[in-house]
C-alpha positions as CSV (number, residue, x, y, z in Angstrom):
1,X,-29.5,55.1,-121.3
2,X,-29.1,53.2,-124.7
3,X,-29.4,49.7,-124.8
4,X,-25.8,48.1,-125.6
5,X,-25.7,46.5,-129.0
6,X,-24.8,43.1,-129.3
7,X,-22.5,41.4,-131.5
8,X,-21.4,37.4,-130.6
9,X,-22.9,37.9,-127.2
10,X,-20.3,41.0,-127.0
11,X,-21.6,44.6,-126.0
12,X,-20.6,47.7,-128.0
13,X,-21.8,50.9,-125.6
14,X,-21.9,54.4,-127.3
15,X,-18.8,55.7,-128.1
16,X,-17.0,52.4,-128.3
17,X,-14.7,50.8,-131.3
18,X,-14.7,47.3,-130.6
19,X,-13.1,44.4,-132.4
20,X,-15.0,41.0,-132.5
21,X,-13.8,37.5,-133.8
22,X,-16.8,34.8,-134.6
23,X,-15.4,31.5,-134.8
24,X,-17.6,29.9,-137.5
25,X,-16.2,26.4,-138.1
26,X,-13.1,24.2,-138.3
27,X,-11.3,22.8,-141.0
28,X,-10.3,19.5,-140.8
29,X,-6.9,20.5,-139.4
30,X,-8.5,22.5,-136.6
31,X,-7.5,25.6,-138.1
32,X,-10.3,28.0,-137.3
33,X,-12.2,30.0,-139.8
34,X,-13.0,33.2,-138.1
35,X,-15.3,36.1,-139.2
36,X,-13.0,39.8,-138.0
37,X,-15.8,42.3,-137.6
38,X,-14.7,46.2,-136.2
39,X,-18.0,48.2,-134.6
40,X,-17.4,51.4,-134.3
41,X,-20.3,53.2,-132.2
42,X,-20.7,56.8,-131.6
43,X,-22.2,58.2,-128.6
44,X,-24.6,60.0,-130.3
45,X,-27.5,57.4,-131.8
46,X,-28.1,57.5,-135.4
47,X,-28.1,55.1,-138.5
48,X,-26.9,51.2,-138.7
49,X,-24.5,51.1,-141.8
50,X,-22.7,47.5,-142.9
51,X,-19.2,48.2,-144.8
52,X,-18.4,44.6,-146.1
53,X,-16.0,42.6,-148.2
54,X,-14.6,39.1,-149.3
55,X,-18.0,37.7,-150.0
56,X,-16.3,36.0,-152.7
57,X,-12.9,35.2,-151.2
58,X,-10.9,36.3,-154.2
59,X,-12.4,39.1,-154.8
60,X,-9.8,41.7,-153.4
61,X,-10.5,45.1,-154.4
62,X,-13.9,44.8,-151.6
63,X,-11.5,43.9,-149.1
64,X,-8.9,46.3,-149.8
65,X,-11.9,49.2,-149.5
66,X,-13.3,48.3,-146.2
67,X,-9.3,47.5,-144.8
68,X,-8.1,51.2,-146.3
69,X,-11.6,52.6,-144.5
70,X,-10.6,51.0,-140.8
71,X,-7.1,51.8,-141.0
72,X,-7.5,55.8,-141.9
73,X,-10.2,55.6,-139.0
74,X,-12.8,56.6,-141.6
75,X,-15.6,54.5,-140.0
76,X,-15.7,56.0,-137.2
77,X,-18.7,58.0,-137.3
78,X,-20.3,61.5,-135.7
79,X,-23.7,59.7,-134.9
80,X,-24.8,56.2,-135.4
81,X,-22.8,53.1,-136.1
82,X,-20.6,51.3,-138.7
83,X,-20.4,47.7,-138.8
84,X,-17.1,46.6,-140.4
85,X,-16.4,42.8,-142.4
86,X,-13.5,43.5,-144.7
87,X,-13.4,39.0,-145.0
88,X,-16.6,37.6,-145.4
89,X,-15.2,33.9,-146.9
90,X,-11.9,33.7,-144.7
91,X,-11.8,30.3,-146.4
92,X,-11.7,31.7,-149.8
93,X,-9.6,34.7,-149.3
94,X,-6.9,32.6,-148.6
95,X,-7.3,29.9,-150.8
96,X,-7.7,32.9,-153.8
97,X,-11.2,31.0,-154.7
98,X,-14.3,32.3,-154.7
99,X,-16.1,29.5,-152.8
100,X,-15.8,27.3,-149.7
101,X,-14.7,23.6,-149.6
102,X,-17.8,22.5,-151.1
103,X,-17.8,24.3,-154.2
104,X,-21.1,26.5,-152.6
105,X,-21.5,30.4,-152.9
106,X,-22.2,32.0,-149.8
107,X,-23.8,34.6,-151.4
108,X,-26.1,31.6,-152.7
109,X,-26.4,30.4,-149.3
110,X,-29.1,33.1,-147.1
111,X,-30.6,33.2,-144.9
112,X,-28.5,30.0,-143.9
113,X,-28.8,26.7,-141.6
114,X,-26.4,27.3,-138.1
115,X,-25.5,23.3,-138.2
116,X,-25.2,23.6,-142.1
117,X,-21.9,23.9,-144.6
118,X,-19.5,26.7,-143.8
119,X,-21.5,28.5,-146.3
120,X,-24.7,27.8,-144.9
121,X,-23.2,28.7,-141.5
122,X,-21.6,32.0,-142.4
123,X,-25.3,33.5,-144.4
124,X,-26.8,32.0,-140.7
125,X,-24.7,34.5,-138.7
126,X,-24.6,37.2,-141.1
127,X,-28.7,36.9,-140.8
128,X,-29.4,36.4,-137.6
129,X,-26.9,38.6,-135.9
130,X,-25.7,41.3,-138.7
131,X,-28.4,42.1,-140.8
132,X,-31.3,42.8,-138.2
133,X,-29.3,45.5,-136.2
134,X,-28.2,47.6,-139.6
135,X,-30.5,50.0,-141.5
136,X,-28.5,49.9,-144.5
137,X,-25.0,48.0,-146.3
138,X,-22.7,48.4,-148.9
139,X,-21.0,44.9,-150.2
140,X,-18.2,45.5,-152.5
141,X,-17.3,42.7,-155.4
142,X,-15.5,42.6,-158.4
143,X,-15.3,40.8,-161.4
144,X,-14.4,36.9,-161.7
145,X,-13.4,34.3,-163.9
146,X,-11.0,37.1,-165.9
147,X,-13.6,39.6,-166.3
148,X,-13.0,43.6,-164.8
149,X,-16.3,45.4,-164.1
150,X,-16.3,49.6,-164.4
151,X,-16.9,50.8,-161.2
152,X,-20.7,50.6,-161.0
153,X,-24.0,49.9,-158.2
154,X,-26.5,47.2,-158.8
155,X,-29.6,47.7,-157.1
156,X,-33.3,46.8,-157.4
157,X,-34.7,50.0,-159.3
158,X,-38.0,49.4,-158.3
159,X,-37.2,50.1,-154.6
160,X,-36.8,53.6,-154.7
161,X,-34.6,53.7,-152.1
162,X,-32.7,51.6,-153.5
163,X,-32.1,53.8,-156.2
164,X,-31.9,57.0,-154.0
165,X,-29.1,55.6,-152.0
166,X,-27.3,54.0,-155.1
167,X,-27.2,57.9,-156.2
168,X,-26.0,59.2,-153.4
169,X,-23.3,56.9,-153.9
170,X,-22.0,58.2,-157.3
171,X,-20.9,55.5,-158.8
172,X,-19.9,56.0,-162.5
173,X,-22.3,53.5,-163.5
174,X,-26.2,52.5,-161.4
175,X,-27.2,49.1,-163.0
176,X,-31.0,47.7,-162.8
177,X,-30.4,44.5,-160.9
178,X,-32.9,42.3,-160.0
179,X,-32.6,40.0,-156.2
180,X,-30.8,37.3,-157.0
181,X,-32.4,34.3,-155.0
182,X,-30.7,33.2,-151.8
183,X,-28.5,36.2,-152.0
184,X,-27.5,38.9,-148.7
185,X,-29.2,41.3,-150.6
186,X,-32.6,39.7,-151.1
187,X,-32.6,38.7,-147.7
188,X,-32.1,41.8,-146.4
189,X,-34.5,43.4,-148.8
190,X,-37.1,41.2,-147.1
191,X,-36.7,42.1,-143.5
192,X,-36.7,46.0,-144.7
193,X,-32.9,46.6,-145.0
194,X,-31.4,48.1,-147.9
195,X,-27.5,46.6,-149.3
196,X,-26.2,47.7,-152.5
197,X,-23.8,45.5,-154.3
198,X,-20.6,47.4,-155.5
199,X,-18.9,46.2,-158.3
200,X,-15.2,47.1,-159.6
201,X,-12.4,46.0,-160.9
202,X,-10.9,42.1,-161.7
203,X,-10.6,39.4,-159.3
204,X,-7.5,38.6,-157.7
205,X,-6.0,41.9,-158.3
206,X,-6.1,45.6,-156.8
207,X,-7.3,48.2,-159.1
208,X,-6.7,51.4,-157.5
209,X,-9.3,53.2,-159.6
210,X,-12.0,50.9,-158.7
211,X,-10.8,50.7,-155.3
212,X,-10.6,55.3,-154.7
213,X,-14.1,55.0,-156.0
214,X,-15.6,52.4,-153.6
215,X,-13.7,54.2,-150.4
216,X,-15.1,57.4,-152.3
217,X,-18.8,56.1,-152.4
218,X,-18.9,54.8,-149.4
219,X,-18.2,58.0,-147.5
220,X,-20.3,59.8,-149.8
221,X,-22.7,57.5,-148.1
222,X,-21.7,58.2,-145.0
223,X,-22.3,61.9,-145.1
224,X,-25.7,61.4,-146.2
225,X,-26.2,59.8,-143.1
226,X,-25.0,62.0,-140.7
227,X,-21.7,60.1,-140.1
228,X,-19.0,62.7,-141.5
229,X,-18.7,65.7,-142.5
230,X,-17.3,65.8,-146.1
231,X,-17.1,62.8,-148.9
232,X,-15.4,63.6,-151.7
233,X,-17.3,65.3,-155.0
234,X,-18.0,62.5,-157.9
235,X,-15.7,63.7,-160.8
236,X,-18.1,62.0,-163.4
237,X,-21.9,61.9,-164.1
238,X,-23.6,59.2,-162.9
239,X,-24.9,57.0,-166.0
240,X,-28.3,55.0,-165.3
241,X,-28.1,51.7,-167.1
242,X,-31.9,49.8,-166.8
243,X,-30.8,46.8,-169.0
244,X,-27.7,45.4,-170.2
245,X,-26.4,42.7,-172.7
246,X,-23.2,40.4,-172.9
247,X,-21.1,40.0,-176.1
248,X,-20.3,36.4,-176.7
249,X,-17.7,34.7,-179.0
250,X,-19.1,33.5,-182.1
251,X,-16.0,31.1,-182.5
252,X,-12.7,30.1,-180.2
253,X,-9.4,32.0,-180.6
254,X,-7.3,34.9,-179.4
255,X,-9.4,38.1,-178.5
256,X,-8.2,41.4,-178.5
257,X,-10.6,44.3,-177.5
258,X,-10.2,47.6,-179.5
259,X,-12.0,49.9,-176.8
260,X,-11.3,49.9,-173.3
261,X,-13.7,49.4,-170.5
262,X,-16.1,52.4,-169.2
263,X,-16.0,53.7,-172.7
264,X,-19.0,54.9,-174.9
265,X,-19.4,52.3,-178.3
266,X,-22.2,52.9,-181.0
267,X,-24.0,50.2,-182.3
268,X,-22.1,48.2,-185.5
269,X,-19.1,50.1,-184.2
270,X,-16.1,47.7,-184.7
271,X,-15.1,46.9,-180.7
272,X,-12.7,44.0,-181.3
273,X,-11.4,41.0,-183.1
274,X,-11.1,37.4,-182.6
275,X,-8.0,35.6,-184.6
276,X,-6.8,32.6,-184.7
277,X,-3.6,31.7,-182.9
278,X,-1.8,30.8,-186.2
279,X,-2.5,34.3,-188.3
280,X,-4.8,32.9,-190.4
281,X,-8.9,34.0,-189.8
282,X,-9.7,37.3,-188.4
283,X,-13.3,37.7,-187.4
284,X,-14.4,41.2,-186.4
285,X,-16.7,41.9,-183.2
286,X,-19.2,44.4,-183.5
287,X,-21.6,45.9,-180.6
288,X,-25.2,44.8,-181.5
289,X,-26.3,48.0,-179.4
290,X,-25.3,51.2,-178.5
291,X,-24.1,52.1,-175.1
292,X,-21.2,51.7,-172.6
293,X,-18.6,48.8,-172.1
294,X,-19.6,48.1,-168.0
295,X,-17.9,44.5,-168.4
296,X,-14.5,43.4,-170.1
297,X,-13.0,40.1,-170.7
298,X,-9.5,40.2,-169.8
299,X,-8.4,36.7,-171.1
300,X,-7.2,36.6,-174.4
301,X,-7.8,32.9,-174.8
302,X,-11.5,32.1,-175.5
303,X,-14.0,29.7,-176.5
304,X,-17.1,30.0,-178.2
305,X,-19.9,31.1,-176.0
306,X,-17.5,32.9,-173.6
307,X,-18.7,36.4,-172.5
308,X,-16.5,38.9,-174.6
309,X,-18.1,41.9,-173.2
310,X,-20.8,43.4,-171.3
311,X,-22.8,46.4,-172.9
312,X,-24.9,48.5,-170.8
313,X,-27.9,49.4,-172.9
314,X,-28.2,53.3,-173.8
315,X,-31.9,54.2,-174.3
């Protein structure tokens, strides 16, 4: 007989859906700060997959994708297991901010410290009792500060598994992406686990485009596993982006984009202006490369430096 696996000192047995609260910490008024995790276990063994969400609390769309999954009892597989975290930072998701009380990232925060910050203490669980019992994950983000990201995976191209997996996935877009220090992903990487990091759409706000094609990938995913039986077919050619660049403002004003985002530009090609709020100076913004607008600014108001627009390189 299978051993059980265990979550929080709970058992899952084959063939179980189970829900598990971890209580993490307090806040100050007591109020607890709870991690909501659904297991859902076929009786058949099989692959380890991790559906999460809310790494960065205000980042929605993620959420929405692993909630719309659970609740159409699409993680429940045909063999192996799925590990669902819709909430990573309860904290943040509903405070709308991206971080925890101290200002910290969690996904700055791995592997963690268990008597640490609640960031610390959330990467601790997440390492020591999540991560070691999956084979793979799929986090899903979006973009912050104002900025929407086309649908698209970021994964370490030079793991090609990795890359085969961010395939199978079919996102619009697969972007080279380095470990980021500290992060879930490069700490999973090192105990021989592979997450890919999902981004699409805008923080704070659904976009029901980004959102189809994370639910989309994910059971695209799932198929490839064993898990189900159909995924829906990708629409759209995957576009491999190895390197990418962001336009920044040359001055402060009033931006307004002339191409949308997930379009094709050419390099020179007039992609937007920047005016002053008075009608008086117009200064055009022109792509310095050619290839495909991954990254939008969606504040109008900016400042010099700011990131306009971000350009994934066509070779």
């Amino acid at each position: 007989m299978r051993a059980p696996l265990v979550i929080g000192g709970k058992q899952i047995l084959p063939g179980q859906e189970t829900k598990i609260n971890i209580n993490i910490a307090r806040l100050p008024s007591h109020s607890p700060i709870d991690l909501h995790i659904t297991v859902a276990r076929s009786e058949i063994d099989g692959p380890t997959l991790l559906l999460s969400g809310g790494m960065h609390g205000d980042e929605i769309n993620g959420t929405e994708i692993v909630r719309r999954i659970i609740e159409k009892d699409q993680h429940i597989p045909r063999v192996g297991t799925v590990i669902c975290i819709p909430i990573i930072n309860m904290f943040g998701f509903i405070h709308f901010s991206r971080y925890v009380p101290d200002g910290k990232d969690v996904n700055r925060s791995f592997p963690g410290n268990k008597n640490g910050s609640l960031a610390a203490r959330v990467a601790h669980f997440l390492t020591t009792d999540i991560i070691p019992k999956i084979d793979m994950g799929l986090d899903f983000h979006t973009g912050g500060a104002d900025r929407t990201n086309y649908p698209q995976i970021r994964c370490a191209m030079k793991e090609p598994k990795n890359q085969q997996l961010a395939e199978i996935f079919q996102p619009s877009f697969i972007l080279n992406s380095p470990f980021r220090p500290k992060s879930m992903r490069q700490t999973a990487a090192k105990m021989g686990k592979q997450i890919l990091v999902y981004e699409g759409g805008e923080s704070a706000r659904f976009d029901e485009f980004a959102i189809q094609q994370g639910i989309n990938g994910a059971l695209r995913v799932m198929k490839h596993l064993g898990m189900r039986e159909r995924a829906p077919e990708a629409p759209h050619v995957t576009k491999i982006i190895n390197s990418s660049s962001w336009i920044r403002a040359k001055t402060s004003g009033v931006f307004l984009t002339m191409v949308p985002y997930g379009s094709e530009v050419e390099k020179n090609q007039l992609i937007g202006h920047i005016s002053d709020p008075f009608g008086g100076s117009k200064i055009k913004i022109k792509s310095p490369v050619s290839g495909y607008v991954i990254g939008l600014n969606n504040n109008p108001i900016v400042h010099q430096g700011d990131a306009l627009m971000h350009i994934g390189v066509r070779k």
